[in-house]
N, C-alpha and C positions, 0 to 999 in steps of 0.2 A: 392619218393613222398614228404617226409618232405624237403627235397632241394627245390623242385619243388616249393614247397607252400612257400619258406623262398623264393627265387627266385622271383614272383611274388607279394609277400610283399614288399620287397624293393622297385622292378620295381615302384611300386605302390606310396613310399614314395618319389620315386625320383621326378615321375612325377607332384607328388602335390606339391613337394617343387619348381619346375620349372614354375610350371603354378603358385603357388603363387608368386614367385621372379618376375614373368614379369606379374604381374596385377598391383603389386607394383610399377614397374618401368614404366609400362604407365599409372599409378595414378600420382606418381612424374613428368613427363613430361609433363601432362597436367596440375598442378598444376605449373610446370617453365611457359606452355605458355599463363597460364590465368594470373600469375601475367606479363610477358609479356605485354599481351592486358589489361593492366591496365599500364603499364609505357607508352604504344603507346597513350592513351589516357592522362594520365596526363603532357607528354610530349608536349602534343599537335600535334603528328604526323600527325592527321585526316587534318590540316590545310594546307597540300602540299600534301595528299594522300587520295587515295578511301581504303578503306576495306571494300568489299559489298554493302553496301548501303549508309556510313557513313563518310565523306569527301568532301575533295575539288579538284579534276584534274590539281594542278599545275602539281605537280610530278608524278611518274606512277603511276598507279595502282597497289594495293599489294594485290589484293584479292586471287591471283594466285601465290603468291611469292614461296612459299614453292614447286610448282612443278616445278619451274624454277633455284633455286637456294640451294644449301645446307646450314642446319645450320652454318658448319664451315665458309662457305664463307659469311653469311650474318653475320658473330661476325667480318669478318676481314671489312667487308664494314662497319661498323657500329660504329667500330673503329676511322676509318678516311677514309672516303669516299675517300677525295682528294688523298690517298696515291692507290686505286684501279681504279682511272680515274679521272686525275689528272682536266678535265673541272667538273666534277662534280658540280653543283651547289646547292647540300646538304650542309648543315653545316656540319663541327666535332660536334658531340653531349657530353654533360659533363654528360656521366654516367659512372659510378661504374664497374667493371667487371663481378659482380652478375647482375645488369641490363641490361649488355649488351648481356649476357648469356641466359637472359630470353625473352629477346625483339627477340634476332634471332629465341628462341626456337616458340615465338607467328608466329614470320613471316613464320617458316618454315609449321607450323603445316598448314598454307593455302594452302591448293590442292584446 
């Protein structure tokens, strides 16, 4: 019985330490992709892109980016566009690797 209930304790501290660890980590995540949707915006991205309602239609649409493309792959295009489709007619953008990190993390989080 006293196993039992030691047994059930634990279970119990695991799961709260688990379900705490990943509230944390998708608090962190949406904290990468709001400062994200804050470099999109001071970049000026909105000027060649749609985000919902908020842009221009040169370039595509990125409202939906995140169900189209993976984080990793929107940090390697984000990179150097020209180096993932070499017609590309994005610029290279002059951000930081934290910026670039958070910009994919903003894009991807668009379902």
């Amino acid at each position: 019985m006293i196993r039992r209930s030691l047994a059930i304790a634990a279970l119990a501290v695991s799961l709260t330490t688990v379900v705490g660890v990943a509230a944390r980590d998708r608090a962190a995540a949406q904290d990468r992709a709001e400062q994200g949707r804050r470099i999109f915006m001071d970049q000026g991205c909105y000027g060649c892109h749609i985000v919902g309602k908020l842009g221009t239609p040169i370039g595509p649409d990125l409202s939906r980016m995140g169900a189209r493309r993976s984080e990793a792959w929107l940090e390697d295009w984000l990179r150097d566009p020209a180096n993932q489709r070499p017609a590309a007619h994005m610029p290279r953008l002059e951000l930081t690797e934290a910026q670039v990190a958070a910009l994919a993390a903003f894009l991807a989080s668009l379902k």
